[in-house]
C-alpha positions in Angstrom: 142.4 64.0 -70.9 145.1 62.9 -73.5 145.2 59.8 -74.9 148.7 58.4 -74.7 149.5 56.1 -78.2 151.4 53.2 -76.9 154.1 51.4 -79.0 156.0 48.5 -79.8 159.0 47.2 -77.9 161.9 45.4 -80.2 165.7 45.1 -79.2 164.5 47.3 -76.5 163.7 49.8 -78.3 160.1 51.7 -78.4 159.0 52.0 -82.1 155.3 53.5 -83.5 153.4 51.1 -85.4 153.0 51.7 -89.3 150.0 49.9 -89.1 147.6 53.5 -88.4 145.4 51.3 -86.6 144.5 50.9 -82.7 142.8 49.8 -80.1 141.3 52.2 -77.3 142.5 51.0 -73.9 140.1 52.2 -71.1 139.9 53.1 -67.5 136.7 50.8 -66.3 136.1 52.6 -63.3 135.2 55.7 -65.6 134.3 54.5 -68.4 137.2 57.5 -69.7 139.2 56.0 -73.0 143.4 56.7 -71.4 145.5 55.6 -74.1 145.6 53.2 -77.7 147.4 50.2 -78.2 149.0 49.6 -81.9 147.6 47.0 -83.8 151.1 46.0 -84.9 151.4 44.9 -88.6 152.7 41.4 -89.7 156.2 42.7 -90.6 156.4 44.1 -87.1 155.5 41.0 -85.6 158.1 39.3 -87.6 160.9 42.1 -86.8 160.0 40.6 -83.0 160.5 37.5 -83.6 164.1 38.0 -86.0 165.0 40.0 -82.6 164.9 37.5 -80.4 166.0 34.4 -82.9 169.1 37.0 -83.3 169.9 37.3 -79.1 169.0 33.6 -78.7 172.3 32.5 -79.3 174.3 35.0 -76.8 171.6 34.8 -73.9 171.5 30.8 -74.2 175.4 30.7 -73.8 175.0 33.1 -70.4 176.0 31.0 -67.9 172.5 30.3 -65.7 174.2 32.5 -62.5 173.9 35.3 -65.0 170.5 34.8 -65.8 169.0 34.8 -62.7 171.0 38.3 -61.8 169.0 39.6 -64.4 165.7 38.6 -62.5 167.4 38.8 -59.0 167.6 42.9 -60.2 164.1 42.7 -61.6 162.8 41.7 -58.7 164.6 44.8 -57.0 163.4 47.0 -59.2 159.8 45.7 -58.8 159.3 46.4 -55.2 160.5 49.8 -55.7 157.4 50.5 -57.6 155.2 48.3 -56.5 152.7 50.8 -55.7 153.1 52.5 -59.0 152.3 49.4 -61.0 149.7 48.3 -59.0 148.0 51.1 -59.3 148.4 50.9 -63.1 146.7 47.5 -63.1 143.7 48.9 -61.3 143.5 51.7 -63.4 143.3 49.9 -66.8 141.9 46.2 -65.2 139.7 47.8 -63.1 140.2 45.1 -60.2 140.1 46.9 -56.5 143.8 48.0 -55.2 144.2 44.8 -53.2 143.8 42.9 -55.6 146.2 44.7 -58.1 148.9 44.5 -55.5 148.1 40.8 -55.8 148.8 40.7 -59.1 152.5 42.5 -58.4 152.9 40.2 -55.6 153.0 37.2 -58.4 155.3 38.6 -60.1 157.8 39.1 -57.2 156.4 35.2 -56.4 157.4 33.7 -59.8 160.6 35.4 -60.1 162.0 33.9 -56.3 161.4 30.3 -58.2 162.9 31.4 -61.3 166.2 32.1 -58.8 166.1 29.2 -58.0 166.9 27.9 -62.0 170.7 26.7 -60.9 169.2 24.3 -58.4 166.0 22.9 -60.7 167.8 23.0 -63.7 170.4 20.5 -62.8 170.6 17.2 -64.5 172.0 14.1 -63.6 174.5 11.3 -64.2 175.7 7.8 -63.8 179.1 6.8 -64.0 179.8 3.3 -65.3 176.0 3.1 -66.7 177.4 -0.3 -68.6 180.8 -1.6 -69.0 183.3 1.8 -69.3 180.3 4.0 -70.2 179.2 7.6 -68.8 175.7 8.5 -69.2 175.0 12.4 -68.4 171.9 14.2 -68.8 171.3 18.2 -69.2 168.6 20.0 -69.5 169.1 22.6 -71.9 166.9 26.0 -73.5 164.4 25.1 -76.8 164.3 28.7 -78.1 161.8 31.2 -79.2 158.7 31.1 -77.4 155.4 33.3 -77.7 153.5 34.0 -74.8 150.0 35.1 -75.2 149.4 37.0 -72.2 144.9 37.5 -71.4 143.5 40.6 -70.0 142.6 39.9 -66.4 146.4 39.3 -65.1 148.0 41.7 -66.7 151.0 42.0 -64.6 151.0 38.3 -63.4 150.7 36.2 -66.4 152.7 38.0 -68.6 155.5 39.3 -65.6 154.9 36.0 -63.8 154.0 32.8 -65.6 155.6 33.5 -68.8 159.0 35.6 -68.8 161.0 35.0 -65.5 161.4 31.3 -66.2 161.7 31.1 -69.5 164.4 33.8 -70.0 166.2 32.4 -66.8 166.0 28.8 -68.4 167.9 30.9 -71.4 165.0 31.5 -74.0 164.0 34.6 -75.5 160.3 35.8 -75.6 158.1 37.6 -78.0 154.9 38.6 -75.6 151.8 39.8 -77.0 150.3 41.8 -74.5 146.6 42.0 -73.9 145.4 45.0 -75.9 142.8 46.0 -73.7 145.5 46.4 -70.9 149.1 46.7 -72.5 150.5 49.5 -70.1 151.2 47.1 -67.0 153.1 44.8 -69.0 155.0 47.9 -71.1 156.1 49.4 -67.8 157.2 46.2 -66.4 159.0 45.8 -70.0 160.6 49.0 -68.7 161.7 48.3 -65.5 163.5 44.6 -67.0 165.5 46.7 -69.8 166.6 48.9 -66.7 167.3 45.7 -64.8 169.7 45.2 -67.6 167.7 43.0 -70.1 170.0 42.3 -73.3 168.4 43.5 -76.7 166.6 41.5 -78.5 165.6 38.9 -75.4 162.1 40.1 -74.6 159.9 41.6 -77.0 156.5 43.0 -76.8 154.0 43.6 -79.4 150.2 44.1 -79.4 148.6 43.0 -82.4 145.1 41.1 -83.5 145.1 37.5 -84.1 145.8 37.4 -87.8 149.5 38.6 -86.7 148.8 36.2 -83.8 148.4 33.2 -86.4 151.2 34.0 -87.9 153.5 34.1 -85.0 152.0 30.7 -83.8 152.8 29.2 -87.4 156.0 31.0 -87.8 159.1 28.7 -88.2 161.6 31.0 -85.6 158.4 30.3 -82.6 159.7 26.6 -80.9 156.9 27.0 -78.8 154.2 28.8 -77.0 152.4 29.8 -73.9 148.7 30.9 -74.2 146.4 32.0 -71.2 142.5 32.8 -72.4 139.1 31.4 -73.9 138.6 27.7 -74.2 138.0 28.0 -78.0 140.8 30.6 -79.5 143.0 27.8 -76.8 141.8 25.2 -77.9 142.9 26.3 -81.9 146.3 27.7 -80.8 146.9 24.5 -79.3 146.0 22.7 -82.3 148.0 24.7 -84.7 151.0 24.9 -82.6 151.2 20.9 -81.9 150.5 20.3 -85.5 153.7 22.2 -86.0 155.8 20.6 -84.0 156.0 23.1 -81.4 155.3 22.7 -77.5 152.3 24.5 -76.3 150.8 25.0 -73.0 147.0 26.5 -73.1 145.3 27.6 -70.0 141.6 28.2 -70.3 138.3 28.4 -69.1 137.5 27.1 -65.2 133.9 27.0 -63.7 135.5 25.7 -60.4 132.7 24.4 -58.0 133.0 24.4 -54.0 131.0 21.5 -52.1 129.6 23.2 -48.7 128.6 20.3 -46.4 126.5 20.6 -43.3 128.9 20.0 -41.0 131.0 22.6 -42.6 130.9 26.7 -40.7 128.3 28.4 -42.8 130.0 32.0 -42.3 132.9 30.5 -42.9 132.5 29.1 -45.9 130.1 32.0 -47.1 132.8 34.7 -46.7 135.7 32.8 -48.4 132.9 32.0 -51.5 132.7 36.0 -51.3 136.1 36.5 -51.2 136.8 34.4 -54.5 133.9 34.7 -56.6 133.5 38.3 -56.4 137.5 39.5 -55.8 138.6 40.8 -59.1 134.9 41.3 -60.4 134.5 37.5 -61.1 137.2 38.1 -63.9 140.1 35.0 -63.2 139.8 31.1 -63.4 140.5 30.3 -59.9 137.0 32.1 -58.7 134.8 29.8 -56.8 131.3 31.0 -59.2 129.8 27.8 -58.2 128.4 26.6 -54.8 127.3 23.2 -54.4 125.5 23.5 -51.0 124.3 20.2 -49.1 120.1 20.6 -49.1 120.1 20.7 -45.4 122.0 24.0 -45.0 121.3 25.5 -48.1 118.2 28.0 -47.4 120.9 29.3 -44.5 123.6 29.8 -46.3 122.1 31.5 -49.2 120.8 34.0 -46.2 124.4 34.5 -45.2 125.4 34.7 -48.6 123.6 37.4 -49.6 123.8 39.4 -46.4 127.7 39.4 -47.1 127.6 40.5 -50.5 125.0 43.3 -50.1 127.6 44.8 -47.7 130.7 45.0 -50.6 131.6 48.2 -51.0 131.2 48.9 -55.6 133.5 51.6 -56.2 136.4 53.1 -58.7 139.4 50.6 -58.5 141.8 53.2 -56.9 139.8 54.0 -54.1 141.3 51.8 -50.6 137.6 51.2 -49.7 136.6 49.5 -52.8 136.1 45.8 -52.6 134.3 45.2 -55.5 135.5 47.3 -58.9 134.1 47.4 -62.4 134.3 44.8 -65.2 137.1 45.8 -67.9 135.2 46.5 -70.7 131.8 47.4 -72.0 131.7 44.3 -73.9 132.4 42.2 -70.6 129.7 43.9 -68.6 127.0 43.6 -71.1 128.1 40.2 -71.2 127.9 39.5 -67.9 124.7 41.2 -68.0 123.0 39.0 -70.5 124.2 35.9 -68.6 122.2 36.9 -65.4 119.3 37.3 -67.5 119.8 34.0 -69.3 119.9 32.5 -66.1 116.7 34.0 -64.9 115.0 32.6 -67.9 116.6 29.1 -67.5 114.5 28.7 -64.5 117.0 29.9 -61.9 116.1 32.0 -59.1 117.6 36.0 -58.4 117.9 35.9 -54.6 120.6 39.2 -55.8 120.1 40.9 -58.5 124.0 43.0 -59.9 122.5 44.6 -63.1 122.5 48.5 -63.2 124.7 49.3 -60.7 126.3 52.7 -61.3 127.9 53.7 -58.2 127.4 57.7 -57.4 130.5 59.7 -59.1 131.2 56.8 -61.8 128.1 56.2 -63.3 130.1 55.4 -67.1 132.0 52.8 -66.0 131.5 49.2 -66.1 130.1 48.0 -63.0 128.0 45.0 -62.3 127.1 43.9 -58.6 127.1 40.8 -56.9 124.9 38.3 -58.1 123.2 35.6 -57.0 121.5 33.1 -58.6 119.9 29.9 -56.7 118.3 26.6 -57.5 120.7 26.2 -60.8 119.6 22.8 -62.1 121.8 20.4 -64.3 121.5 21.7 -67.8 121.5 25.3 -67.0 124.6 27.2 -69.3 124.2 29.4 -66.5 125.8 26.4 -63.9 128.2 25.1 -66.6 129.6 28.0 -69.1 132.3 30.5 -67.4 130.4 34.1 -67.0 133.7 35.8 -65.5 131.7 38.1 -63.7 130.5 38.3 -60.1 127.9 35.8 -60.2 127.7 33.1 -58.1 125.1 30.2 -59.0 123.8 27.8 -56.3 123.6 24.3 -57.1 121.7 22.1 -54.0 122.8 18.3 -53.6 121.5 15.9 -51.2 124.7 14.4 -50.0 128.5 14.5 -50.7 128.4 11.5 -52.9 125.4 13.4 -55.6 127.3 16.9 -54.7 131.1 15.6 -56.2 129.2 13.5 -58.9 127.8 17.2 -59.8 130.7 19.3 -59.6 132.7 16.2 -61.6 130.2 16.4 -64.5 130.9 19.9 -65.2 133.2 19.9 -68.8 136.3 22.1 -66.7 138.2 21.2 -63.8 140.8 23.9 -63.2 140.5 23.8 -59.4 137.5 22.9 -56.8 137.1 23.3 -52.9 135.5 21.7 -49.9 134.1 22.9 -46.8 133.9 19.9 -44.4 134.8 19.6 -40.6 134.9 15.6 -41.9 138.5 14.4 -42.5 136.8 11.6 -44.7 135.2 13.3 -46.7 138.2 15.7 -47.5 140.3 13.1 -47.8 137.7 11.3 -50.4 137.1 15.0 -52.0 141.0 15.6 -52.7 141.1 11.6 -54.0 138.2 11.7 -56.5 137.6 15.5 -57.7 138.7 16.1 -61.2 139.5 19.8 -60.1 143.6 20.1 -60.8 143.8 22.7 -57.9 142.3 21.2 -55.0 141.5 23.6 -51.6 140.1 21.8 -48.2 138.8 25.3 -46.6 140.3 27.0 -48.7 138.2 29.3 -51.2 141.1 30.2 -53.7 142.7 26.8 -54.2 145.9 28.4 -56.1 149.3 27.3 -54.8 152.4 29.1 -54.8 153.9 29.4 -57.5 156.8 27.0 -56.2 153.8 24.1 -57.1 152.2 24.5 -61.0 149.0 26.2 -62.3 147.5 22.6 -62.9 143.9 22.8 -64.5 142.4 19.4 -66.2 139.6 18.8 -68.8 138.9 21.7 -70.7 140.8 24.3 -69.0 144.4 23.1 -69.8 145.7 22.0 -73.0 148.9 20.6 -73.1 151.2 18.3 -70.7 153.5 20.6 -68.8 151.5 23.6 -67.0 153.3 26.7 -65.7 155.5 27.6 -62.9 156.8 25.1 -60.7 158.9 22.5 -61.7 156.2 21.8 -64.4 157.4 25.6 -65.7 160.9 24.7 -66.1 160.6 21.6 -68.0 158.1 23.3 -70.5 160.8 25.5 -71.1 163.8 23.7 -71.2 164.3 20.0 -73.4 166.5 16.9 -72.4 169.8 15.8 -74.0 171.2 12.6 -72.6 175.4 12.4 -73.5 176.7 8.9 -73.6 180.5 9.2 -73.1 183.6 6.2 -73.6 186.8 7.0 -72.6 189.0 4.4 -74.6 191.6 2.4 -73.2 194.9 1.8 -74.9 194.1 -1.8 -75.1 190.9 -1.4 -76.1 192.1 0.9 -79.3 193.7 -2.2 -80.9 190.2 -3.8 -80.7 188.5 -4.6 -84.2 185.6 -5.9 -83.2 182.3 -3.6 -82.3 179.4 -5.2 -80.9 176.1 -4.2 -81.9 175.4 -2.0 -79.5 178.5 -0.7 -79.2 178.5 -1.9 -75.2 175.5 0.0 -74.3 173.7 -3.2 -73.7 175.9 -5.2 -71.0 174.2 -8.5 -69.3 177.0 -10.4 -68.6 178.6 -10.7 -65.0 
């Protein structure tokens, strides 16, 4: 098979890196290398981020009806080849078919509430604030912004939580696409310069984070959004800030479901299944923790195991496959080494993932469900995110001891409970420190009409994507204070100090 040499995207325009060097981008499922990313040199990261400092000043000025055209045509153009880009995510990612038309589906999602920009980006006014004075407030775009896009999502985050709204709010965009799987986010590049994307207002590099500190620290970048690790977050959030630039960093989750007694074991079981496993384990909304109340637990660890020992491992691409490979050597041997960790922590293996080659695809990076029970505090196994499918089995006596453990743990981007008690969901939803909160609900993510809200350690920041929380990041306040003069009062000598603004009297 060929291996396709991507490129560059600037002023929409493809362009091969100088740099000679790349990075091989892989089908999981086969462990086959498909194509190379470019490890794009600093100057070509800088030519990105001169392009869209140059079409910032034309696209700002667009009125917002035309901006959301732009998307409205996207969005067009997307579900006509929706099946071609999904199947693009599942053959670099390596998540299962339904789950890559997930991904598309986002970005369809996020750009129906970037439509709705002339609505949510209205300000407000008061007329006769004080004494013959107009107060009117706009909200109005910031810039440049970087968006870091991670490797799981690689339609979504990029497509979805990073470009609709902040190009319909009127910024331009430098992305730097996950170079482990840059070709979703290149075709999708595609199809917005089709959709009539102006030159120079999305730009898409791969690169390796020396460029990547650069961009962060360069003067043109107002601000920037960053989806991966805890720790590389944790620093871009730091140098950002410390530069006066506004940041949003969404990290690491170990998100914990609480499974009562009361609650329906199968029920519970199969939506634990559903999110820990979908996608390989691979996204921060996965449920890899379940806190089980003592008196079910043996049970549901049965039913547990029973319904992941009947997912179907396969190659992404096939419509059978419910469980796919991990995306990367590296990832698997990861995961790998966590399960054994585990074991050695004192954990037991009621299901064991490690070897799995499935027949036909015995290269490719496969790891299968895993369980691991009777994870005591203290275990990295309970508390670090593997991003794999593993699921670890804490056991608590009651619901007060199981929130007090899932509130201990150092993330918090979402949490679930799995109670036919309306107290104790209402107390769950009152006192969890998980940001996304689900009551029966295994993947606790709301549309994206609501934010992406993680707490703790797995947000950085103060405004988190999409939703309104999206549209402020990306847009900044001016308030106009306004005096019409009368032709009595332009004979007036006297200011006072506040020049009216201040007005007390009756």
């Amino acid at each position: 098979m060929a291996i396709k040499r991507l490129k560059y995207c600037v002023n929409n325009e493809w362009k091969e890196s100088k740099s000679g060097k790349y990075s091989p981008v892989m089908n999981p499922s086969t462990g086959e290398q498909i194509a190379e990313s470019p490890v794009c040199t600093t100057a070509e990261a800088e030519e990105a981020v001169r392009a869209a400092r140059a079409a910032y000043p034309a696209w700002s000025a667009q009125p917002v009806a035309v901006r959301t055209q732009l998307i409205f045509r996207f969005r067009e153009l997307v579900n006509q080849r929706f099946d071609e880009i999904a199947t693009l995510v599942a053959t670099e990612m390596g998540k299962n078919f339904e789950e890559s038309k997930g991904d598309v589906f986002k970005v369809i999602e996020a750009c129906e509430l970037s439509l709705g920009a002339p609505l949510e980006l209205q300000g407000f006014s008061m007329m006769e604030a004080t004494r013959s004075h107009d107060i009117n407030l706009y909200r109005e775009s910031v810039g440049v912004f970087l968006g870091v896009a991670p490797y799981n999502f690689p339609a979504m985050i990029p497509f979805g939580w990073f470009i609709p709204v902040c190009i319909t709010s009127g910024n331009c965009m430098v992305l730097k696409a996950a170079s482990m799987v840059p070709q979703s986010a290149m075709l999708l590049l595609e199809i917005l310069i089709e959709a009539g994307l102006p030159k120079g207002v999305v730009n898409l590099i791969t690169c390796s984070r020396e460029e990547l500190a650069g961009l962060i620290a360069h003067p043109d970048i107002n601000g920037v959004s960053f989806v991966g690790s805890e720790s590389v977050g944790k620093l871009v959030y730091g140098m950002a800030a410390s530069a006066g630039k506004r940041v949003q960093a969404l990290t690491e989750a170990k998100n914990h479901a609480l499974i009562l007694e009361d609650a329906p074991l199968e029920w519970a079981a199969r939506r634990v299944v559903n999110s820990s496993f979908g996608c390989a384990g691979q996204r921060c909304m996965a449920l890899p923790v379940a806190v089980v109340q003592e008196t079910v637990a043996d049970e549901f660890v049965r039913i547990l195991k029973k319904l992941a020992q009947e997912l179907v491992v396969g190659p992404a691409w096939v419509p059978s496959t419910q469980l796919g490979p991990l995306v990367s050597q590296g990832q698997k041997d990861s995961v790998e080494k966590w399960i054994t960790k585990g074991v050695e922590e004192g954990a037991e293996l009621v299901l064991d993932g490690r070897g799995c080659k499935p027949k036909g695809y015995e290269k490719g990076y496969f790891v299968g469900p895993t369980i691991l029970d009777k994870v005591k505090p203290g275990m990295t196994v309970g508390d670090q995110e593997i991003f794999g499918p593993v699921v670890c089995v804490k056991r608590c006596k009651n619901f007060e001891e199981g929130l007090a453990i899932m509130n201990a743990n150092p993330f918090a981007n979402g949490s679930s409970i799995f109670t036919t008690s309306g107290y104790y969901s209402r107390e769950f939803a009152r006192r969890t420190d998980g940001g996304m909160v689900g009551i029966n609900v295994g993947i606790p993510v709301p549309l994206g009409f609501f934010p992406f809200s993680g707490n703790k350690r797995s947000f950085f920041g103060d405004l988190h994507c999409l939703g309104r929380d999206g549209l402020r990041f990306y847009t900044r306040v001016k308030t106009v204070t306004t005096k019409w003069i009368s032709p009595e009062e332009s004979h007036e000598a006297k200011v006072s100090t506040w020049e009216g603004t201040i007005n007390r009297e009756l």
